[in-house]
N, C-alpha and C positions, 0 to 999 in steps of 0.2 A: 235035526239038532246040530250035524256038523257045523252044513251053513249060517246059522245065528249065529252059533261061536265063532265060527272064524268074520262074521262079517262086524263084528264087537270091534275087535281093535281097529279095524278100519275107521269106524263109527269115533272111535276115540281120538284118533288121528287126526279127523278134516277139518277140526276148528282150528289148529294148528296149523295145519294146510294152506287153510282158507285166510286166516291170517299173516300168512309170508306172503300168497298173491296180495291181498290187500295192501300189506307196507310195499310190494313192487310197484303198483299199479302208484298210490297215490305220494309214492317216492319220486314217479316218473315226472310229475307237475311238474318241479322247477324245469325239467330237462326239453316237456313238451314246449315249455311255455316261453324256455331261450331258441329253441329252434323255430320257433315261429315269429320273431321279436329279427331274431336275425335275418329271416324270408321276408320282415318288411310289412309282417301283419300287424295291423296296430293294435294294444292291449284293450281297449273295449273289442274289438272285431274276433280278438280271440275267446274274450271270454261267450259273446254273442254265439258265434259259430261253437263251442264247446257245450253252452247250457242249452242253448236250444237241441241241436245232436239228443245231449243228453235227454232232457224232456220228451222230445219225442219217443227214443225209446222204452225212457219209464211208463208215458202214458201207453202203449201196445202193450208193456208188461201188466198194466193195470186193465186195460179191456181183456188180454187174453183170461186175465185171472176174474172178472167179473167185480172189481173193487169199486165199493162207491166213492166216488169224489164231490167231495163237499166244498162250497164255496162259501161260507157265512162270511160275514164280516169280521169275527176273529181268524178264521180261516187265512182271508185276505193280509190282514194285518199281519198276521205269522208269516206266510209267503214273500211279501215285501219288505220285510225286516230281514230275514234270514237270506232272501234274496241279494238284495241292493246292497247290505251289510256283511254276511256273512260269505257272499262270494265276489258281487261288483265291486267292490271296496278293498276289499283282501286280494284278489285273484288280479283287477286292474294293475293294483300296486306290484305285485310279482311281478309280472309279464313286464312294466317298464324298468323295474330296477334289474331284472334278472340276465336282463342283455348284456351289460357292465360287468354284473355280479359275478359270482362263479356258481353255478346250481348247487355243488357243495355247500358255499356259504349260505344260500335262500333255505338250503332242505337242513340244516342246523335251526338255522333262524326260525321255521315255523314248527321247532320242540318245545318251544315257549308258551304253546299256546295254553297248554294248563296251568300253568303258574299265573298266567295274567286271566286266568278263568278264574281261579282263586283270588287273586288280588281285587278283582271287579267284585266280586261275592264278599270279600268283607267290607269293603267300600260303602256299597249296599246292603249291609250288617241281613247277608244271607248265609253267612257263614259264620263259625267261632272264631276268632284266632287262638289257634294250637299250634304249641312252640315248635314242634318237627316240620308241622309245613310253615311254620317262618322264617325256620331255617334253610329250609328249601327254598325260598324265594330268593336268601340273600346268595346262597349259592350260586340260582342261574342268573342272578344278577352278575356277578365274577366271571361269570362263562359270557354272557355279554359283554361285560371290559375289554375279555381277550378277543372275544369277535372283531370287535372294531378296532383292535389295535392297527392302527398305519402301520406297513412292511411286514406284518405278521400275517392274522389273516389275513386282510386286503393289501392286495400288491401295491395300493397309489394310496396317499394322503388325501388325493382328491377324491377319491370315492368315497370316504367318510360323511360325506351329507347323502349321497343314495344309501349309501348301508344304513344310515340313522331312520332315513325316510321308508323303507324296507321292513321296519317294525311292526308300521302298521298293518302287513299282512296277519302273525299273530295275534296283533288286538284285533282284530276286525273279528279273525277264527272264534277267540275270546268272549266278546261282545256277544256275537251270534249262539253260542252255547251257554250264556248267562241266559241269554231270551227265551232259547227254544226251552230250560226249564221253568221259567216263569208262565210262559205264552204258549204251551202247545195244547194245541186243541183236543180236549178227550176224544174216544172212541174212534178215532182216525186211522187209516193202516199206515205206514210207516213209508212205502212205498207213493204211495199217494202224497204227502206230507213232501217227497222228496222229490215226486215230478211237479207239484204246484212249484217248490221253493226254486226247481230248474228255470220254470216259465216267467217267473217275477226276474228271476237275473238277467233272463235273455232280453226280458222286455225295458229292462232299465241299463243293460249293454248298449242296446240298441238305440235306444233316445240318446246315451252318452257317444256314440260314435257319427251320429248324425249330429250332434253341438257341434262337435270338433273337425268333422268333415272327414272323417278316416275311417267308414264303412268299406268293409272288404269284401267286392262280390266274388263269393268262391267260388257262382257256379260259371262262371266266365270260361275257366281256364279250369281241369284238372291237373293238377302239377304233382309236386314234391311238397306244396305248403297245405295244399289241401289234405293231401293223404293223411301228412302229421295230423291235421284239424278233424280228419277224421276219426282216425286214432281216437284223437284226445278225447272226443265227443262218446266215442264207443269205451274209451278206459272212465271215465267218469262216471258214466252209466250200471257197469258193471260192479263197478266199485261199490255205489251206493248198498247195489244188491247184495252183495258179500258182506259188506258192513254190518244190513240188519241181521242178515241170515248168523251170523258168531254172534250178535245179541241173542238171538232167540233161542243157537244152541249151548252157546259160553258164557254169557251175560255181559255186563258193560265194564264190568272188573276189568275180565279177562281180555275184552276189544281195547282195554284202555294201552296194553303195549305194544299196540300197534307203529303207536310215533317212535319208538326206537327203531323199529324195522323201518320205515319210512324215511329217517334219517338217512339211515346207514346206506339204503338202496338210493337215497338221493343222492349222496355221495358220487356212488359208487357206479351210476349213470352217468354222472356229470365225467367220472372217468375214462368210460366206456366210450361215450359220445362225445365229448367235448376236450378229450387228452389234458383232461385238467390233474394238477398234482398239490391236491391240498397240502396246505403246511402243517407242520406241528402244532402251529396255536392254534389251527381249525380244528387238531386231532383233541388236544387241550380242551378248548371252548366244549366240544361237543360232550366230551364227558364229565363237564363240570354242570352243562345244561341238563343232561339227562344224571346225573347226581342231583340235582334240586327236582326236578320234574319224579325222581322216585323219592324223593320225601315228602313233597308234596301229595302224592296219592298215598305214600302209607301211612300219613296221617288221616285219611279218609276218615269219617265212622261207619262202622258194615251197615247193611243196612239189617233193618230187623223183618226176618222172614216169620210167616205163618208157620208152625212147627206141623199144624193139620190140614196143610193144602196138600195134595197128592201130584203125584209128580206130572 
């Protein structure tokens, strides 16, 4: 009897836990993805070498665990949307502006992504509009003004068209979590779901850095760029894992304040590695984003549980 009791709080503990690695891990992106940009890795090459990484390890997580992997044509259609879309499109775009950028400013910039997850959902009248979260919108719209202010956040006037262009990492994030509720395919494990969606990006990295002529054979040379690239491939991976795993023990409430941890460690990475010294308006922007991004979800509506399902 002792040890149930005492192993209780633990048990209470690791979604919490599990949640600080999570905002570490997927904090770390802007910081992988300048450190790689600045080695000279080209941003399809990075994303390539990351999802695939990734993919492979999901799918060994998915044989050791015996998971079926299903390939239908919705299947497919899910994988190449969430793929090409929610990581080639998003993650490319990082990795070229993030060089200039400050990872600070990138890991503010993609707290946005529920607010323009909402704004796509009324657009597409999947949602109500409810006055708290339009209020929220207009708010991290204000935290964006201050984002892009020339001399404030961003040190140069000239970088005001990469910061603008820099957006479309949160819409792409956006876009992809509008779809995967419309588009996901029943009965599927989650895991699964997440090593197909790995293999579609890697394969549509891949065809984009062979357009452009900027494929990076990493197994040439072991360096310092690869290691990062390994890294990244192994933080990604993991990451997924931890994601479902506080779905299944906290639910997706609870995962949902993950992006303030993720900010804040982007931040604070870019600090760490990069001897960067956000400014005020960056301290500014960022609480003004994450002030709309929480009125946006507490406008949510709960959802409606079975009073007779058993735990």
């Amino acid at each position: 009897m002792t040890d149930i009791t005492a192993a209780k709080p633990a048990l209470r503990w690791l979604p919490l836990l599990l949640l600080v690695v999570l905002g570490a891990l997927w904090g770390g992106n802007p910081s992988f993805s300048k450190a790689l940009a600045i080695a000279g890795v080209s941003p399809f090459s990075v994303v390539f070498w990351q999802t695939s990484g990734a993919g492979i390890l999901l799918l060994g997580v998915c044989l050791l665990r015996r998971t079926s992997l299903k390939f239908s044509a919705k299947h497919l259609i899910y994988f190449a949307f969430m793929g090409v879309v929610g990581i080639d499109v998003s993650y490319v775009t990082l990795v070229f502006t993030v060089e200039q950028l400050s990872a600070g400013y990138v890991s503010v910039l993609i707290l946005f992504s529920p607010m323009l997850t909402y704004t796509i959902a009324l657009f597409l009248r999947m949602e109500p509009l409810v006055t708290i979260r339009a209020v929220g919108i207009v708010v991290g719209l204000a935290g964006a003004g201050v984002l892009v202010i020339p001399e404030g956040s961003l040190p140069s006037r000239d970088l005001l068209p990469l910061a603008l262009l820099a957006f479309i990492t949160p819409l792409g994030y956006a876009a992809a979590n509008v779809f995967a509720d419309i588009a996901r395919p029943p009965n599927t494990d989650n895991v699964a779901l997440a090593m197909g969606t790995m293999f579609a990006a890697a394969s549509g990295a891949l065809v984009g850095s062979l357009i452009d002529n900027s494929f990076y054979p990493a197994w040439q040379n072991f360096g310092h760029a690869e290691m990062v690239l390994a890294g990244f491939a192994l933080a990604t991976s993991i990451a997924f894992l931890i994601f479902y795993a506080i779905i299944k023990m906290a639910g997706a409430v609870y995962l949902g304040q993950v992006g303030y941890l993720a900010t804040l460690f982007g931040v604070a990475w870019g600090i760490l590695f990069f001897a960067e010294k956000p400014s005020a308006w960056l301290w500014l922007a960022a609480l003004l984003v994450a002030g709309g991004v929480a009125l946006v979800n507490l406008g949510k509506p709960k959802p409606v549980t079975n009073k007779g399902d058993g735990a």
